[in-house]
Structures are given as C-alpha cells and as structure tokens.
C-alpha positions in Angstrom: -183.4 -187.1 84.7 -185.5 -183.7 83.0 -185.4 -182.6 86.6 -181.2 -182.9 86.6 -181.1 -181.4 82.9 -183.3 -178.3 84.2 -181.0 -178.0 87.4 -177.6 -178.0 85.0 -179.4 -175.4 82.8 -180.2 -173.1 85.3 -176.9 -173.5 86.9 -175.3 -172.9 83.1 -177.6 -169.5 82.9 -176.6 -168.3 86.2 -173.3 -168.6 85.4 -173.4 -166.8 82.0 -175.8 -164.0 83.5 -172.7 -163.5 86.1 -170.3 -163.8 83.6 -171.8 -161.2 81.9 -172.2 -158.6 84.5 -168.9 -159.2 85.7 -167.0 -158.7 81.7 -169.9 -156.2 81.1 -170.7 -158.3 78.0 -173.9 -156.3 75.9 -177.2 -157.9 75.4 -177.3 -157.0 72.0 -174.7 -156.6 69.8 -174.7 -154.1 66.9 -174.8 -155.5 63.3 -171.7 -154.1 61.3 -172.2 -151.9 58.3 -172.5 -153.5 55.6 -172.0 -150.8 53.4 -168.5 -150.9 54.6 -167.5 -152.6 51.3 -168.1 -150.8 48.0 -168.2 -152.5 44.7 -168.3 -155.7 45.4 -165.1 -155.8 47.7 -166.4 -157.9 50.1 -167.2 -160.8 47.6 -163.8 -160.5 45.9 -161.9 -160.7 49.4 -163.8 -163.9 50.6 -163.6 -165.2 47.3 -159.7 -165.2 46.9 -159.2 -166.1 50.8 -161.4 -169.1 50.1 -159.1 -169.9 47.1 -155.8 -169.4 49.0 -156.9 -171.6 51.7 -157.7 -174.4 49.3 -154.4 -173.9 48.2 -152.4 -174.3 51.2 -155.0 -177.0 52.2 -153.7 -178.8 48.7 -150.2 -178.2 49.3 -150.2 -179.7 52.7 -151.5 -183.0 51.4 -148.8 -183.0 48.8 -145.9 -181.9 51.4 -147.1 -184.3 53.2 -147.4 -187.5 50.3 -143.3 -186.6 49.6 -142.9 -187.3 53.0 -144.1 -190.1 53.4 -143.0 -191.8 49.8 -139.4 -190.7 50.7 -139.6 -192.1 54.2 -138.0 -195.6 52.9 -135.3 -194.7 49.8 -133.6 -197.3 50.9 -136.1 -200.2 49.7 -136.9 -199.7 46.2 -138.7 -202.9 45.0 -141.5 -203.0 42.9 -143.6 -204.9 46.0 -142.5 -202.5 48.6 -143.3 -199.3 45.9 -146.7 -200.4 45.5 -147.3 -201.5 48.9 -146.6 -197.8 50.1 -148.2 -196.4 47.2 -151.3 -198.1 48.0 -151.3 -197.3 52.0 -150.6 -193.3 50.4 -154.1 -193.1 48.4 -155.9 -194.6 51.3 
C-alpha cells in the first residue's frame, strides 16, 4: 500500500512540476508590502469587513426564520405554532 501512495505522489508531483512549466507559475512568490497600509488601515478594513459579514450572516438566518414561520398562515393553532416554533430553534 506505501508503495501505491509513493506511486500517486510522484505521479501528483509530476503533474504540478508540468503544470507549472506550462502556466509559468514562480517558485517563489514575493511577500506583499506590508507597509502598504498606513495608520492602522489595514486593521480597521478587516475589522469592519469581519463585522459586515456577521451581519449579513445574521440577517440570512433571520430572512430565512420569516420564511419558514410564514410558510403555514393558514393553520394558526396553538399545537401547530409551537410545533414549528420548536422545529425553527432546532
């Protein structure tokens, strides 16, 4: 079994070495600057696209709970409201 691992993993490194020549892909790829962003920039950006993406993340789930909780209007028991309610927070 090694001997069919070290046969797919040569095969895998032939084909990336070939890939490589062919899409003249670098060895080594060069750091960007990260002097690029002054003051603090950097931080600031990641920080408010982390927050917005927690936001749409939240609204999704919440799009999502109206949905599903207005699926049925027609049934409005008590049994049937608590049934879905139940299956929602799941």
């Amino acid at each position: 079994m090694k001997y069919l691992d070290r046969q797919q993993s040569k095969i895998d490194r032939d084909r990336w070495e070939t890939y490589k020549q062919l899409e003249l892909v670098p060895n080594e790829i060069a750091r960007p600057d990260r002097l690029s962003f002054k003051f603090g920039i950097d931080r600031v950006w990641r920080t408010l696209l982390g927050l917005l993406m927690d936001e749409l993340v939240t609204e999704e789930k919440v799009d999502y709970l109206d949905r599903c909780w207005n699926a049925n209007d027609k049934d409005r028991s008590p049994s049937k409201t608590l049934k879905r309610f139940l299956t929602l927070i799941r």
